[in-house]
N, C-alpha and C positions, 0 to 999 in steps of 0.2 A: 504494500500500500504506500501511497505518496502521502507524504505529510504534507501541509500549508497552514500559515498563518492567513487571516483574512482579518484586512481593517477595515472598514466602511462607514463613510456618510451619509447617513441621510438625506435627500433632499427636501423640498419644503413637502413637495407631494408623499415619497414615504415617510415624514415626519406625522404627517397626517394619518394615514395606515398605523402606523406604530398605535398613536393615542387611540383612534380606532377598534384594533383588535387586541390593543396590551401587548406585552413581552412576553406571554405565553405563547399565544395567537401568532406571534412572527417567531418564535422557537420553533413550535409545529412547522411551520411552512419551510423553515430552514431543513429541519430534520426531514419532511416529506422531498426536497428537492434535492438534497444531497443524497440522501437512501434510494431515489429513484435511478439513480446511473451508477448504483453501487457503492456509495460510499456512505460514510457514518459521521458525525460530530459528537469529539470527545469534549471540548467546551465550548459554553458562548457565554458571552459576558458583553454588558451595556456600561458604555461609557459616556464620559461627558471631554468637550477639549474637542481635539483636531480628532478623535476617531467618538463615534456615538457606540460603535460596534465592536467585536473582537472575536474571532469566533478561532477556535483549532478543528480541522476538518483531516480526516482521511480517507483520500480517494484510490479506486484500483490502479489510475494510470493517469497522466496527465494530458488524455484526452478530456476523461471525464470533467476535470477540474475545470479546460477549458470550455467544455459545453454546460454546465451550469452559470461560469462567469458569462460567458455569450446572452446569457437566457435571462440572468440579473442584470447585467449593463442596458440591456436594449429596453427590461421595464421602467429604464429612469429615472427610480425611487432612491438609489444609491449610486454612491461614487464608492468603489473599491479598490485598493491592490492587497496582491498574495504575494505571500513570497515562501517559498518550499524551504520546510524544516527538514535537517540531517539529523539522525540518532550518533551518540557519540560513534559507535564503532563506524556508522558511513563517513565522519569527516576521520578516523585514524583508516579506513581502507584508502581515502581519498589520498592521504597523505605520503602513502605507500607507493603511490603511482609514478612512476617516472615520466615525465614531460616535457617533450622539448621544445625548450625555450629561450629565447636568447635578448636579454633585455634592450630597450634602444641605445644605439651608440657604443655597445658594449664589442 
């Protein structure tokens, strides 16, 4: 499973939805839309500041991730970015990897 962080805003229109159907009401719809292309949500949490949202998701593959963001972006309601969590052992496999590379000017 691919891990992501997801941060999101609101816009004035889903701020409206939220007060609407409560933080329950938009839990549900998160966990129904994530669980529909396979994947789960291990947190969500409601903030205030530059993110209103926080959610940690796991998806089978990073199609999926992408066809839920495609499905959230175009309803408007939010501004989002993800960015994909490593478990420690993937960033020490990561680390292992030889790469070649050669810095500028070097």
């Amino acid at each position: 499973m691919a891990k992501y962080l997801i941060q999101a805003g609101y816009t004035a229109e889903g701020a409206k939805g939220l007060l609407k159907e409560g933080g329950t009401g938009r839990r549900r719809a998160v966990d129904e839309a994530v669980a529909s292309v396979g994947g789960s949500v291990e947190a969500m949490y409601y903030a205030y500041g530059d993110d209103d949202l926080v959610i940690i998701v796991d998806f089978p593959d990073t199609i999926s991730m992408a066809a839920v963001s495609l499905m959230v972006k175009a309803s408007g309601a939010l501004h989002t970015r993800a960015t994909p969590l490593l478990t420690v052992e993937e960033t020490d496999e990561a680390a292992r990897r030889q790469v070649a590379f050669r810095p500028p000017e070097a």
